[in-house]
N, C-alpha and C positions, 0 to 999 in steps of 0.2 A: 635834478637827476645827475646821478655822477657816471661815472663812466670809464672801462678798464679794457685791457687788450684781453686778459685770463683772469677771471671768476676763480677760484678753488673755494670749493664747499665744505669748508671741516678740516681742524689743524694736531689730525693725529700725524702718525710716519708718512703714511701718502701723502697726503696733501703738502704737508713740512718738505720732507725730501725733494718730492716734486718742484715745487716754489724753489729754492734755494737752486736745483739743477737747472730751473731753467732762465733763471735770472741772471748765474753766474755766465752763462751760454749766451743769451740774449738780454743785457743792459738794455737795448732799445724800448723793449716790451713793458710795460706795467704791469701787476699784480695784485692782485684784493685776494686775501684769506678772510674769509667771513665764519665766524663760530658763531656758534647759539650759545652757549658758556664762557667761561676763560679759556681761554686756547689751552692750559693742561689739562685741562679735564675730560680726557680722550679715553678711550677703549687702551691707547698706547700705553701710556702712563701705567694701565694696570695690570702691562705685560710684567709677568716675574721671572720666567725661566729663561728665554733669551732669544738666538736667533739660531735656525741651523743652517750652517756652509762647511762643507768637506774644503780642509783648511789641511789635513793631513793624509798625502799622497800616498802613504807609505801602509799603513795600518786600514784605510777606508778607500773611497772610493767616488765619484760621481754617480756611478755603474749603483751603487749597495745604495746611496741615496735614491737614484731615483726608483729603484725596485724598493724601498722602503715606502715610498711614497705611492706607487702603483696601490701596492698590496692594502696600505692604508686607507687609498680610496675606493676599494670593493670595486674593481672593474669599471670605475664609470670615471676616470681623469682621462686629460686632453694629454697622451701619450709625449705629445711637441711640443706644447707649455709646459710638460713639465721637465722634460731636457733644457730646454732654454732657460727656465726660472735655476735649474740647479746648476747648469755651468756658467752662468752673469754670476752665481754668486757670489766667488771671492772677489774679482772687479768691483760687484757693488757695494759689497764689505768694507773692503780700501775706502770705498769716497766715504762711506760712515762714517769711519776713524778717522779722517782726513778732515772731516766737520766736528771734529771732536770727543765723539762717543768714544768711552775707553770701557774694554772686559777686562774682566780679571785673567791673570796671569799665575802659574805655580813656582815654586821655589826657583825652576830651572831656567822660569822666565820665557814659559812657553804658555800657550794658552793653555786653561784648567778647562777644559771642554766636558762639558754636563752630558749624562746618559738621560731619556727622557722614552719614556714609551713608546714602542712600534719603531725607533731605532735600533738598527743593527749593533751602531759602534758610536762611540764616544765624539760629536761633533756640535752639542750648542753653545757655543759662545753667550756667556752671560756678567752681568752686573753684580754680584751676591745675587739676593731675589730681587730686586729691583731694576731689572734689566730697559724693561718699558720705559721708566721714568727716567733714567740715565740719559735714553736714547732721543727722548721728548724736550729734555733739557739743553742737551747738545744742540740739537734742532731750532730751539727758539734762541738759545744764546745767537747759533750762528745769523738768524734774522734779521737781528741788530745791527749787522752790520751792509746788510744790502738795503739801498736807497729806493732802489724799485721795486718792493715789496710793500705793502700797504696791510697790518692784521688789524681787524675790526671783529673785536671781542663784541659778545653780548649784543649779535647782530644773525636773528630766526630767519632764515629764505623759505620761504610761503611756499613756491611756484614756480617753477619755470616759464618763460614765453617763447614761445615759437613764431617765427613766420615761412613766408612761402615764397623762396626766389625761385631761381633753378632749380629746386629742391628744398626741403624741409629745413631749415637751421635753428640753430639755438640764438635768442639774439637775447637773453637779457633773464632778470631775473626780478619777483617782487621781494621783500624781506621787512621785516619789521625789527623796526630800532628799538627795543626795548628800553634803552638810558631816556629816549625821549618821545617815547610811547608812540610814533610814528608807523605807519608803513609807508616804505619808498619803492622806489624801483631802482635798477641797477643796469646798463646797455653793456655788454660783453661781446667781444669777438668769440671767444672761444668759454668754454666751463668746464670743468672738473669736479665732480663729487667725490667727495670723500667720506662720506657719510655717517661709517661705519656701520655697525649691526642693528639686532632686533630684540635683544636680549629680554628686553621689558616685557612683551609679550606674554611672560611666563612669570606665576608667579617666586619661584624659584631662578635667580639666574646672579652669576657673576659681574654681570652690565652693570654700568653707573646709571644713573637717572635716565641719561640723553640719548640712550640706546635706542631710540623709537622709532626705527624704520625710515625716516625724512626720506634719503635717496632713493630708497625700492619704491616708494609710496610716490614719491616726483615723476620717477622713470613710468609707472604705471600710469597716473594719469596723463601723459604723452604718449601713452599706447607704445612703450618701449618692452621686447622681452624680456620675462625675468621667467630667471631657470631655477631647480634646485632648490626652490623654497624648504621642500619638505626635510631637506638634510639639513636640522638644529642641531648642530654636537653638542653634548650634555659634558659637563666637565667629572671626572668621578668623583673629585675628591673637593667640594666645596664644606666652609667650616661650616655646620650645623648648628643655625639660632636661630629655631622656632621660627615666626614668620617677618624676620629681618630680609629688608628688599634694601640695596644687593647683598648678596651672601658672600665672605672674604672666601676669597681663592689661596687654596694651599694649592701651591706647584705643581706640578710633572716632579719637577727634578727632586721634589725631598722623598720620592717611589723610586727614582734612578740613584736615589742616595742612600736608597735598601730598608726603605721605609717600608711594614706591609699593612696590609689591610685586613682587620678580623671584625670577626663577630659578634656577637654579646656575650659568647663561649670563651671569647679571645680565641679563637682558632679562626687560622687563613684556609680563605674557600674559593678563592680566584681559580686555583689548578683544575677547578671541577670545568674552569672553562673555556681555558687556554694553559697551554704549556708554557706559556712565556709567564702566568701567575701576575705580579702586581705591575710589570713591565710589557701588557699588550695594550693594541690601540684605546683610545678610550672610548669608542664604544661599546669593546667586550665589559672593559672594567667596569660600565658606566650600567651594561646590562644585568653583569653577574652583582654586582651591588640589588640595583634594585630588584633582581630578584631573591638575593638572601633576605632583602626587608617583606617583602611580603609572604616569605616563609615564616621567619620568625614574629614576624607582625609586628616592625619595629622601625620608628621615625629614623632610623640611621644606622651607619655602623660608625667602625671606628678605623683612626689609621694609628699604627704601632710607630714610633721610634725610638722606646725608653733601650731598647739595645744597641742602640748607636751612639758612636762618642758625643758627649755634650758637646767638647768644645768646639770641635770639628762644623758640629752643626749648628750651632751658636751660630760662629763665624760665618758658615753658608747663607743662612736664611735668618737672617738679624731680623726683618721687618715681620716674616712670618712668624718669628716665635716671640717678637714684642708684641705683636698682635694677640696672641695666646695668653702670653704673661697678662696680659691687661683684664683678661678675663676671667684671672684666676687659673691657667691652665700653665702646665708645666713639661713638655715633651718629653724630659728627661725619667720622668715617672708618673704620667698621667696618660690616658686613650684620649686621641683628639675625635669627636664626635662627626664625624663626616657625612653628605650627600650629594647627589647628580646631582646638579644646575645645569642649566640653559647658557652656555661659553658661547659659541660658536655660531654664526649663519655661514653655510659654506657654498649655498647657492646666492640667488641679487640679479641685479642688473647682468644681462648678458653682453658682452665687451669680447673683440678680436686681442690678437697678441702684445696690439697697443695701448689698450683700455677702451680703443673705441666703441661708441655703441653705432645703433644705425644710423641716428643723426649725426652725420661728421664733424660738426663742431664741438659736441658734447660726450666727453669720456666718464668714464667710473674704473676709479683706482680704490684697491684695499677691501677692510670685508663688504662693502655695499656692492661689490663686483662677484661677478660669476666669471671665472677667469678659462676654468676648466683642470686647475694646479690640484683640488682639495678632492673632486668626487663625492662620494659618500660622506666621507669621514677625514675630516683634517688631521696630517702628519704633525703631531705634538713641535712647536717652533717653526712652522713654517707658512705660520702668519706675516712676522715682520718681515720674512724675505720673500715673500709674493709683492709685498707692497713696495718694496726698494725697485725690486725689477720692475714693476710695472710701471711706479713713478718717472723711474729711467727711458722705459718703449713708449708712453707717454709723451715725457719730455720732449725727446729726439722727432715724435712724428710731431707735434704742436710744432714744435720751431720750424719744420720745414712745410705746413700746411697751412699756418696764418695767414699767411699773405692771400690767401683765398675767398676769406670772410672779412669782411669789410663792417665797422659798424652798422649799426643799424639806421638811418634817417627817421624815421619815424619816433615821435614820442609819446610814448607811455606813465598815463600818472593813474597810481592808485585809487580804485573805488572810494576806497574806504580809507583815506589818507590818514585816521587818527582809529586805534583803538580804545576802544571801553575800558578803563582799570575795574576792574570786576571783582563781584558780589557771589559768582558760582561756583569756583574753587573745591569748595567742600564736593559737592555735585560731580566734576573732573574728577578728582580723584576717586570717589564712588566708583563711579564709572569707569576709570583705568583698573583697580581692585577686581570690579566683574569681570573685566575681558580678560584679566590675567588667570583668574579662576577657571574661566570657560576655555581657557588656553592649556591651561597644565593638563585640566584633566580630559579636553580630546587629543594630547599630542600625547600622552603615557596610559593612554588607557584607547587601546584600538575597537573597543566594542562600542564607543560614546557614538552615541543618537546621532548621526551626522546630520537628519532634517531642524533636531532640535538647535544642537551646536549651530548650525548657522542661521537659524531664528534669533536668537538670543544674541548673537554677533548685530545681525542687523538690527533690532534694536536699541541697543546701544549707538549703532551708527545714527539713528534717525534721532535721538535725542545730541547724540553731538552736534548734527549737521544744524536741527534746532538753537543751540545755543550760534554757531555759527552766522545763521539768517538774523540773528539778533544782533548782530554785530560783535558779536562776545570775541572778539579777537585778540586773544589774549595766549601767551604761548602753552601752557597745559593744554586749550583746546585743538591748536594746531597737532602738538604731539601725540595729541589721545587722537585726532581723527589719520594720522599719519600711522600711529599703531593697527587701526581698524582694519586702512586698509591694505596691510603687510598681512593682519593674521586671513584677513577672506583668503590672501593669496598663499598662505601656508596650508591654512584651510583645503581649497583646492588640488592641489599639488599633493597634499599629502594623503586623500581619499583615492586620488589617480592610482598613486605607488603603492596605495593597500590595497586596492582592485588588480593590482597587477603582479606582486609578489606576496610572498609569506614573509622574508626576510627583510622586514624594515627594520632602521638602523637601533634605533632607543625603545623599541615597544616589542 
């Protein structure tokens, strides 16, 4: 059994920035980042537009961000997270660049700051489109160079364990070593999740593979709250390829780069639903889309940019239009085929100003967190900068709260110390296919059978739980029963907010 001062669960921006903050802080302390993949293979990495921080005093505002950000989240954000998250920004901006992320810059050698949906004014700092990955690479370069940081790639965390001193704590964790087909366990003073999303869920969505709920699903079986399930942001503008799981994400920024969005007529119909046309939040966009496809009865639309300067937009979004190119598509005179996907969970783990949850030793930073910043509906870039800030409130309260938790004495060894390399694979993924079916179509279609919807949910569960009791412990089975049970909990949440308004966000 090995054994660490700080656990961190997952090596997107949170977890990354976190670690690095607090090591540089606290030498004394040790550190385990534990991934279930290779450490880039994050939700981060697939950020493409950038980060938003009011960087220019002059022409913007704090004031216009966080009223951008209000209005974005339909009345239901945490008024004082989101003051705090929008004035830490530049602060936490500097330590970015200071660990070596670099944005692009304009002739004048000032920042080239992207427009971006449900922004007032010109403020995301970005990479070209590959902003995420920039920001991921910065991150792990800087790794290298701290001693007391420990990343253990291709290493699944099962479970949490709890015990009962004064109070409830976090003292550890189980995980399975995939390199050496093991389950261990792990003794931790303190944990951090970093999770990220749910995306998987759906069979439409922008998420990589790993997307599958682990944190909310952890947090749940520890009877920890989780809020906000029901608000999934759907991204509007994902490239459309038939039943390809994940779907490539075209930007925000190439609609703030005066890209529009038409029809099968080629004519723009955004305006029927907002005055802001292909620059409002994106759950109008995301609504007025699918509602043009089920008028014209049509797998998708399209987004416009053969009237924009090639080279201009060449240079912007090199990864997005090699992406296109490869497919045969040509922006410069071809319609790029678009649809909603499932982007965003903007509710999770509910967490105070620090990330903490009710257990004091155990936090959630980033999307697995319910912060109270996003509301309804996430302000286009203002993912990576909830996750800096938090990493930051975080950090600062860990370093001053450790000394409170004491390892654990007691030892913990795994039931089931070796898992089965397995025969049911095919069966997984069947069964990830159903739930993602049963997922699309009760979260975009409000009329679905909800006795039936959650019949057909728990079936599936009881045949996972089956391969489970068999020992099948094997990581698709962990994932598919971690998906299960994120969607009961969107499930849930999202029949409350149909019983309780007309104006739900995507439906």
């Amino acid at each position: 059994m090995i054994k660490t001062d700080i656990l961190i669960i997952g090596s997107g921006i949170a977890g990354l920035f976190f670690a690095l903050k607090t090591a540089q802080k606290r030498p004394d302390l040790s550190i385990v980042i534990m991934t279930k993949g290779s450490a880039e293979r994050t939700n981060t990495q697939m950020a493409q537009g950038g980060i938003a921080v009011v960087t220019d005093l002059v022409n913007d505002s704090f004031e216009k961000h966080i009223e951008d950000t209000l209005q974005s989240g339909g009345g239901h954000c945490d008024e004082n997270i989101v003051n705090m998250v929008i004035r830490q920004a530049p602060q936490r901006l500097k330590e970015l660049i200071a660990l070596g992320t670099s944005f692009d810059k304009n002739q004048e050698g000032n920042w080239d700051l992207g427009l971006e949906g449900g922004h007032s004014h010109n403020r995301i700092l970005h990479h070209k489109d590959s902003s995420g990955l920039e920001i991921e690479q910065s991150l792990l370069r800087s790794l290298e160079n701290m001693p007391n940081i420990h990343l253990l790639e291709h290493h699944l965390v099962i479970d949490l364990n709890t015990e009962k001193r004064d109070e409830t704590v976090c003292s550890g964790a189980f995980y399975y070593d995939q390199s050496n087909n093991q389950i261990k366990y792990i003794n931790s003073r303190t944990i951090v999740l970093c999770t990220g999303g749910s995306g998987q869920i759906f069979e439409n969505t922008t998420n990589p593979e790993i997307a599958t709920g682990d944190g909310v699903a952890m947090a749940e079986r520890l009877g920890l709250e989780i809020e906000d399930m029901q608000y999934i942001q759907f991204h509007p503008t994902a490239l459309y390829a038939g039943e390809k799981n994940p779907f490539f994400l075209i930007s925000e920024a190439v609609r703030g780069f005066g890209a529009h969005v038409v029809n099968k007529d080629e004519k723009r119909f955004l305006f029927k639903y907002d005055s802001r046309g292909e620059l409002a939040t994106r759950d109008i966009v995301s609504q007025g889309i699918s509602m043009e496809m089920q008028q014209s009865q049509t797998d998708h639309v399209y987004l416009d940019c053969r009237h924009l300067d090639k080279t201009a937009f060449y240079k912007h979004f090199p990864v997005i239009t090699a992406h296109c190119n490869k497919l045969g598509l040509y922006p410069e005179k071809d319609l790029i085929p678009i649809v909603p996907a499932a982007h965003y969970q903007c509710g999770g783990i509910k967490v105070d100003e620090n990330g903490a949850t009710k257990i004091k030793n155990l936090y959630a930073i980033g999307e697995c967190s319910r912060t109270g910043l996003h509301g309804k509906n996430r302000l286009a870039s203002n993912s990576l900068l909830e996750a800096i800030v938090f990493a930051h409130q975080a950090s600062e309260n860990i370093c001053n709260t450790i000394k409170e938790f004491p390892f654990s004495i007691k030892v913990f060894v795994p039931q089931l110390p070796f898992a089965k390399i397995k025969t049911e694979c095919e069966k997984t993924n069947a069964l990830k296919k159903e739930l993602q079916n049963i997922m699309t179509t009760f979260y975009t279609n409000e009329d679905s059978d909800i006795n039936n919807i959650k019949a057909k949910v728990e079936r599936i569960k009881n045949a996972t739980v089956a391969m489970i009791n068999r020992s099948e412990i094997i990581l698709p089975v962990i994932e598919l029963s971690n998906m299960i049970t994120t969607a009961q909990i969107v499930i849930k949440q999202c029949t409350i907010e149909r019983k309780n308004t007309t104006d739900f966000l995507f439906n």
